[in-house]
C-alpha positions as CSV (number, residue, x, y, z in Angstrom):
1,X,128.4,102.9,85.1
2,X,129.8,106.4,85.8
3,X,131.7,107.1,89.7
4,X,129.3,107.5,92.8
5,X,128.2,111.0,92.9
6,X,129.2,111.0,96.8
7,X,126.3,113.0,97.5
8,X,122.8,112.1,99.5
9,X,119.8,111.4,97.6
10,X,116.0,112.3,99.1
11,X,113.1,109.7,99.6
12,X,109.7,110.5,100.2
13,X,106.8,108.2,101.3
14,X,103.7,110.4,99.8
15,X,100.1,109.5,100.5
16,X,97.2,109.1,98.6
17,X,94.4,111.2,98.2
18,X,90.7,110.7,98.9
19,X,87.8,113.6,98.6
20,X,85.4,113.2,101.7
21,X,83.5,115.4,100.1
22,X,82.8,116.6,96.3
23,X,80.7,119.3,95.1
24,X,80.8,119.8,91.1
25,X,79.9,122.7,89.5
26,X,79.8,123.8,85.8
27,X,82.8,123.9,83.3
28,X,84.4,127.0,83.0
29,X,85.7,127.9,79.5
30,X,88.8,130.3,81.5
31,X,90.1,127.3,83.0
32,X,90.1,125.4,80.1
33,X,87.0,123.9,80.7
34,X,88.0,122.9,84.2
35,X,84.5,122.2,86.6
36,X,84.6,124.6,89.6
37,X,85.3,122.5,93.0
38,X,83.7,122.1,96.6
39,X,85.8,119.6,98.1
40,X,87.8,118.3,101.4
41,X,91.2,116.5,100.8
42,X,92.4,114.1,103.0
43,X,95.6,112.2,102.5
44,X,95.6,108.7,103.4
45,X,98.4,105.8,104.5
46,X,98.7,104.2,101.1
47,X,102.3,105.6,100.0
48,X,104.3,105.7,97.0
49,X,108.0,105.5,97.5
50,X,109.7,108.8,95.3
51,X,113.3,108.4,95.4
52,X,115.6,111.4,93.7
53,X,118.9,111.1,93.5
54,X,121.4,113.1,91.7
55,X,122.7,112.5,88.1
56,X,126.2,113.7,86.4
57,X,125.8,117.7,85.1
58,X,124.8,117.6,81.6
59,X,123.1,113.6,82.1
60,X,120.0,114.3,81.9
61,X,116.8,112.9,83.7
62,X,116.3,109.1,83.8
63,X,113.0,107.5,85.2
64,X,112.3,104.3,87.1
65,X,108.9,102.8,87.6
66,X,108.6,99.1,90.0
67,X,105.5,97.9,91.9
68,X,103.0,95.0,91.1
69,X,100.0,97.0,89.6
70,X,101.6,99.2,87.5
71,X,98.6,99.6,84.9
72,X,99.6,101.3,81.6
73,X,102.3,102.7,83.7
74,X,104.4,99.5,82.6
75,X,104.0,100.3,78.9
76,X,107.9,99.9,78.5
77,X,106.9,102.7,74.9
78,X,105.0,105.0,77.0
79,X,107.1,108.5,76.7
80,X,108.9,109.6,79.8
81,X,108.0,113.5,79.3
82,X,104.5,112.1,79.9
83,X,104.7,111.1,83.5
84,X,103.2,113.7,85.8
85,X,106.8,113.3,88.2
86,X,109.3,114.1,85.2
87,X,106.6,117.0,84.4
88,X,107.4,118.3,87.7
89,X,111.2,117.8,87.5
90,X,110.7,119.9,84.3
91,X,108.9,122.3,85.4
92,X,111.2,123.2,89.2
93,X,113.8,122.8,86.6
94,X,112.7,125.7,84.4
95,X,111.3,127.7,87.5
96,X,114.5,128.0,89.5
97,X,116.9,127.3,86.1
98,X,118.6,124.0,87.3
99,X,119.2,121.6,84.9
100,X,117.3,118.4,85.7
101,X,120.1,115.8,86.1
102,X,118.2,113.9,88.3
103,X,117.2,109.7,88.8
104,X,113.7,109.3,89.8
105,X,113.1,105.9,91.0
106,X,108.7,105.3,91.7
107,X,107.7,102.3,94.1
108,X,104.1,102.4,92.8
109,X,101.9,101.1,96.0
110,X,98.9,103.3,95.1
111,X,96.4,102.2,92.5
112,X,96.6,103.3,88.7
113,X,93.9,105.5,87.6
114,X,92.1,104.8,90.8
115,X,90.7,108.4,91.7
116,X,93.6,108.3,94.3
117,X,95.8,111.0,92.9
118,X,99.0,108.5,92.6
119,X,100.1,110.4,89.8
120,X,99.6,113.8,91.4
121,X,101.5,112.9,94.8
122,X,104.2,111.1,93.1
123,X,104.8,114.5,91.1
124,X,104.6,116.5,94.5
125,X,106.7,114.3,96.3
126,X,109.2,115.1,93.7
127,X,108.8,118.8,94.0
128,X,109.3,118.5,97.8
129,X,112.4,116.6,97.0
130,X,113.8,118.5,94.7
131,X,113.3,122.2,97.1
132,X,115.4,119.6,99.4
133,X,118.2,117.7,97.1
134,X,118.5,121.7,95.4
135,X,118.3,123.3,98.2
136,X,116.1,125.8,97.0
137,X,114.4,127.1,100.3
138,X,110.9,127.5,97.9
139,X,107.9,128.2,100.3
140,X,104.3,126.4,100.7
141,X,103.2,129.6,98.1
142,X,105.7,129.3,95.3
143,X,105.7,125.4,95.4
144,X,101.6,125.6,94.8
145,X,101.8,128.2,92.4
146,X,104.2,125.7,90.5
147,X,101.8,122.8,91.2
148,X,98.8,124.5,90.6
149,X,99.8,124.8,86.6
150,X,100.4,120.6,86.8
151,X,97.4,119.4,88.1
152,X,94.1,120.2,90.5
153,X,95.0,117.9,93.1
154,X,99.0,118.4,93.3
155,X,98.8,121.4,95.7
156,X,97.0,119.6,98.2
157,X,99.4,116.7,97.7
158,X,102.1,118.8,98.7
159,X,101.3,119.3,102.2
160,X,98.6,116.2,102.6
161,X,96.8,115.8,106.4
162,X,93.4,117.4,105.7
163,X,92.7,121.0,103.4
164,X,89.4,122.9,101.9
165,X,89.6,122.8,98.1
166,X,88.1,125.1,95.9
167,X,88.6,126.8,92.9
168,X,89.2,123.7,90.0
169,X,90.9,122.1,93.6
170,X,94.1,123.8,93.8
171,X,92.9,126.8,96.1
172,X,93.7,125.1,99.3
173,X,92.3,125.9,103.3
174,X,94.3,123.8,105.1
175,X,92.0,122.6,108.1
176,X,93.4,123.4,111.8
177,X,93.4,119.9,113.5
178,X,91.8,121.3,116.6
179,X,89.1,123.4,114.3
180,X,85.2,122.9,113.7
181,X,86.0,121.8,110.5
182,X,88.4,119.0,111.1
183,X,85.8,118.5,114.1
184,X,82.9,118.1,111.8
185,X,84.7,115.6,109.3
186,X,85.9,113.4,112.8
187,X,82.3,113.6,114.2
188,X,80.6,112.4,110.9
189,X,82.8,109.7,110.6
190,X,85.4,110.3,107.9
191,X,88.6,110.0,109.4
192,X,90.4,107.1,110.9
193,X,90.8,103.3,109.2
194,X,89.3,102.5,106.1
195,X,89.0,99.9,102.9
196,X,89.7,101.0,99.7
197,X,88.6,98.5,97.2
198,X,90.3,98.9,93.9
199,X,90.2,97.6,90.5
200,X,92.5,96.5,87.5
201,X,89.9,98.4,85.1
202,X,90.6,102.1,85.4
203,X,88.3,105.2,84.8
204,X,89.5,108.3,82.4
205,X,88.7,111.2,84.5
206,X,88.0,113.0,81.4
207,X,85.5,110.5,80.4
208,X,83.6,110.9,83.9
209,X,83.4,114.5,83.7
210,X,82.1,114.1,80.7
211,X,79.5,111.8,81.4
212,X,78.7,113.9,84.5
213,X,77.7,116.9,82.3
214,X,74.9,114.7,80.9
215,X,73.8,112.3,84.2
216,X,74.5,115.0,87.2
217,X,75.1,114.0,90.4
218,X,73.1,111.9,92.7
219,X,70.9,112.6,95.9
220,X,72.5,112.5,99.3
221,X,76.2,111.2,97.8
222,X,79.2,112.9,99.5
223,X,80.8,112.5,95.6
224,X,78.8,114.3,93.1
225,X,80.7,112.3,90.6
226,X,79.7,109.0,92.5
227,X,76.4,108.3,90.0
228,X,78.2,109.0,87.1
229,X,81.4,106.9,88.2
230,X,78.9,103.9,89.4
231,X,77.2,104.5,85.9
232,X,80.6,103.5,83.8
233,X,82.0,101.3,86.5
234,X,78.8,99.0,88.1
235,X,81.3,96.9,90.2
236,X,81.9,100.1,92.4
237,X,78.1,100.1,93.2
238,X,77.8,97.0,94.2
239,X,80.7,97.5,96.4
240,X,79.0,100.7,97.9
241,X,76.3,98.2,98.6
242,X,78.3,95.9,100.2
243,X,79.4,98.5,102.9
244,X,76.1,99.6,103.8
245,X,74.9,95.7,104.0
246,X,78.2,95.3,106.6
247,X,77.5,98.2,108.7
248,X,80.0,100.4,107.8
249,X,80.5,104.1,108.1
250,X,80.4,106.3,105.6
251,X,81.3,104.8,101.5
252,X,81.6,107.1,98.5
253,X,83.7,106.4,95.3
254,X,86.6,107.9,95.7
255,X,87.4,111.1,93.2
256,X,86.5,110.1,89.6
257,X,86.6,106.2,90.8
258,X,86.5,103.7,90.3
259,X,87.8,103.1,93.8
260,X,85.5,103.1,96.2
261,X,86.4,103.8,100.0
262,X,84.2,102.5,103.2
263,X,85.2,104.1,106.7
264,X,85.2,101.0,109.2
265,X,86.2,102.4,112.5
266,X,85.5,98.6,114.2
267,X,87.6,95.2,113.6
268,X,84.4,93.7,113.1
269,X,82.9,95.6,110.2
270,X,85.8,95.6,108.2
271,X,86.6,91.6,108.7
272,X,82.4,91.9,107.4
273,X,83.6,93.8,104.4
274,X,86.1,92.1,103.8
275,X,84.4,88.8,103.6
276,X,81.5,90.4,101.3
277,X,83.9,92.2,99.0
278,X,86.1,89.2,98.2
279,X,82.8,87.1,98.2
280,X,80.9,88.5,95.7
281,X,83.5,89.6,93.5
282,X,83.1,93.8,94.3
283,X,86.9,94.8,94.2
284,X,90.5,93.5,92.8
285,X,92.1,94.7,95.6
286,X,91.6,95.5,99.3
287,X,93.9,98.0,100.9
288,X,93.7,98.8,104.8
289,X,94.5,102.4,105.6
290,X,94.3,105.6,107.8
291,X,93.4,109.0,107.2
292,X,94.5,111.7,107.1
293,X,98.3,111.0,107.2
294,X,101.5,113.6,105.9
295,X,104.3,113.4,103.2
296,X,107.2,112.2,104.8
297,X,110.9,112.6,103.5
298,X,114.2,111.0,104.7
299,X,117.9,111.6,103.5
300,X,118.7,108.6,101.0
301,X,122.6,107.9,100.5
302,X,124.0,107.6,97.2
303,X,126.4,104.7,96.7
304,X,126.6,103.9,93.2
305,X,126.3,106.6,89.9
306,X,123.1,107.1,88.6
């Protein structure tokens, strides 16, 4: 074990993402056949735990993965360079010409492959990290346009609380809290405490873009991809069935699924859901939550070499 470094590390908390609303349009062969996007972001209280902390010059990058539903995440074979975090390390790394000497250490708390965008926050909470632990003094515009080139939903992960998304997602509108858009999602019922109901089984997001090209979406769903995600996945239906039978608010898949997310804004309709869901089988998991939440960072001492 080499010396302690003596210097601080960073730790971010960084949200999960739902879409409140998804509109999907048609591939688009210059953006490598990315769909075009209608959506609104909102980052929710389910939060990875990104620690960075730096490494002796010339050490390299090491990764670190721990939590309880780890998916194919705890393939102890899987290839490092694969994870969406070290992809960001790589690429602030190459943008700014540091040399990534860096420990990244991944509480995993959000789903795998859940349509939550663990993978995409963990990689911005690392970019935040890093403009921090680097002192780098990057702006919202030069961290996105970074992002942007990793992933659809990592710009909005960078700065969570609620955004417009259009584009293939990464052209963000963050909403004005005090706004008539943030006022419209509040008054039809999509912010506050929620259910996610998640599952060991996960969905490619590939494969549902895919199959959404043949089904389409559905009438009246806030998630174009819903039909589609209900289609491959017929557990999240019945779940989405579930909500409506317990009188909650507003319940949509969440991104690609196979989450599904129910708004319950009273004690009593989620204890209902509750009940149903672990009744009749609908989800793995149950995960209380509030929307929309930030990123939050904190300095992280370094006591031992990494």
């Amino acid at each position: 074990m080499s010396p302690a470094v003596g210097r601080e590390g960073i730790a971010l908390d960084c949200p999960a993402k739902i879409n409140l609303l998804l509109r999907v349009g048609p591939a688009r062969a210059d953006w490598g056949g990315r769909h075009r996007l209608d959506t609104i972001y909102s980052a929710v209280s389910i939060l990875d735990r990104v620690e960075l902390r730096p490494r002796e010059p010339g050490s390299g990058f090491r990764l670190h993965m721990e939590g309880e539903h780890l998916g194919d995440l705890a393939d102890n074979d899987a290839d490092p360079h694969a994870n969406l975090a070290v992809k960001a390390l790589l690429a602030m790394a190459q943008a700014t010409g540091h040399q990534p000497d860096v420990a990244i250490r991944i509480i995993k708390r959000i789903p795998v492959g859940a349509g939550l965008a663990g993978g995409s926050t963990d990689a911005a909470g690392t970019m935040l990290g890093l403009n921090r632990l680097w002192k780098l003094g990057l702006g919202a515009a030069d961290l996105d346009g970074i992002a942007a080139g990793l992933g659809a939903d990592l710009p909005f992960c960078l700065h969570g609380g609620l955004s417009h998304g259009s584009g293939f997602g990464q052209v963000l509108e963050p909403l004005d809290p005090t706004g008539a858009e943030a006022r419209s999602v509040r008054n039809a019922g999509l912010t506050g405490r929620l259910l996610v109901g998640a599952y060991e089984e996960q969905l490619s997001t590939a494969q549902v873009y895919k199959a959404f090209d043949a089904i389409g979406p559905g009438p009246g769903d806030l998630n174009d991809l819903q039909k589609t995600a209900c289609a491959l996945h017929p557990r999240s239906l019945l779940a989405l069935d579930l909500a409506r039978r317990a009188g909650a608010g507003p319940a949509f898949v969440s991104g690609s699924g196979p989450s599904v997310v129910a708004m319950v804004p009273h004690l009593d309709q989620a204890a209902t859901l509750i009940r149903l869901w672990r009744e009749q089988n609908a989800v793995d998991r149950i995960i209380e939550a509030d929307s929309p939440v930030l990123p939050r960072m904190a300095p992280l001492r370094v006591t031992h070499g990494q």
